[in-house]
C-alpha positions, 0 to 999 in steps of 0.5 A, spaced: 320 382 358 316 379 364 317 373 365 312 367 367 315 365 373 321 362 374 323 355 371 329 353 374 335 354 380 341 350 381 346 349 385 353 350 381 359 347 383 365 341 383 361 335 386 363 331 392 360 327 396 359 330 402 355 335 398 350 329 396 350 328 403 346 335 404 342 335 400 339 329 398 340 325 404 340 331 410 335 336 408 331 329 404 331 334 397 327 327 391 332 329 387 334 323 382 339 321 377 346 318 375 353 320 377 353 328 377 347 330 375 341 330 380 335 334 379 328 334 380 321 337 379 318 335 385 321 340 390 315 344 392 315 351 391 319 350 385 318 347 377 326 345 377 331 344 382 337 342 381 345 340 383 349 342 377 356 340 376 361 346 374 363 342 369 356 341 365 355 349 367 362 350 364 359 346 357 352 349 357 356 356 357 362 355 353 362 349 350 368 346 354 369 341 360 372 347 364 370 353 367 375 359 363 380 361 367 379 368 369 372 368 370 368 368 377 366 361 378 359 361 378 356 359 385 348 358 383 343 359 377 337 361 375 332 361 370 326 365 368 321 362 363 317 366 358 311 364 354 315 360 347 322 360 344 321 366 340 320 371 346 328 368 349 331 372 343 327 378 345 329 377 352 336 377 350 337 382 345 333 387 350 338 385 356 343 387 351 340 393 350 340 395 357 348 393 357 347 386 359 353 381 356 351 375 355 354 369 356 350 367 349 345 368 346 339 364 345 340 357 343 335 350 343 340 344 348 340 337 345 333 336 350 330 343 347 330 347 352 332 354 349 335 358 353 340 366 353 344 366 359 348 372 362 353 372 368 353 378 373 360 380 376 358 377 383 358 369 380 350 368 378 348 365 371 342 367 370 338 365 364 331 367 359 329 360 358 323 356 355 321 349 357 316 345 353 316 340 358 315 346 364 308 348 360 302 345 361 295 347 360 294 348 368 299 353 367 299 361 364 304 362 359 304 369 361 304 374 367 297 375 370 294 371 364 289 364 365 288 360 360 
């Protein structure tokens, strides 16, 4: 598995509103959205950013509101993109083999975004995924390859 570049990092965590003070007032991040969900493909550097809830976290992950008791509460995540949908499965089942546990296993969200995620022990939710909207022509679907 090598992955074509990284999609996406997010902040996690319960939100307040000095934090929406840092990072969209202070440091001036073009994040929009509504309520707790703030997000934007317009930092440079990056093809996602974003602040994302525990609670939307806690639902991504486990299909529930809340973060499981007795499980390191996520301070951050990261995804890696792959070429197509079909690669996150491979991905998953070979960080399976390597003897990573995935928090699940590759799923298509409401929006189609198909991702597998695992969780290291420090608190990362780290992710295998595939965005349609993240490919474009003018960008390789795989390392080193330009269309």
């Amino acid at each position: 598995m090598l992955p074509a570049w990284t999609s996406g990092s997010s902040r996690a965590w319960p939100w307040s509103s000095p934090r929406r003070a840092l990072f969209i007032e202070t440091l001036g991040l073009p994040l929009e959205g509504e309520g707790n969900d703030h997000s934007s493909g317009s930092v440079p550097g990056s093809k996602h950013f974003g602040l994302w809830p525990l609670s939307q976290a806690a639902e991504s992950c486990f299909g529930t509101a809340r973060w499981p008791a007795g499980r390191v509460v996520p301070q951050a995540s990261i995804e890696f993109e792959v070429a197509n949908a079909e690669a996150v499965s491979a991905a998953g089942a070979e960080l399976q083999r390597a003897g990573f546990e995935l928090v699940h296993q590759a799923r298509t969200e409401p929006w189609g975004h198909t991702v597998a995620r695992l969780r290291t022990a420090e608190g990362l939710i780290g992710g295998i995924s595939y965005a349609p909207s993240l490919h474009d022509d003018s960008t390789p679907d795989e390392p080193g390859r330009d269309r």
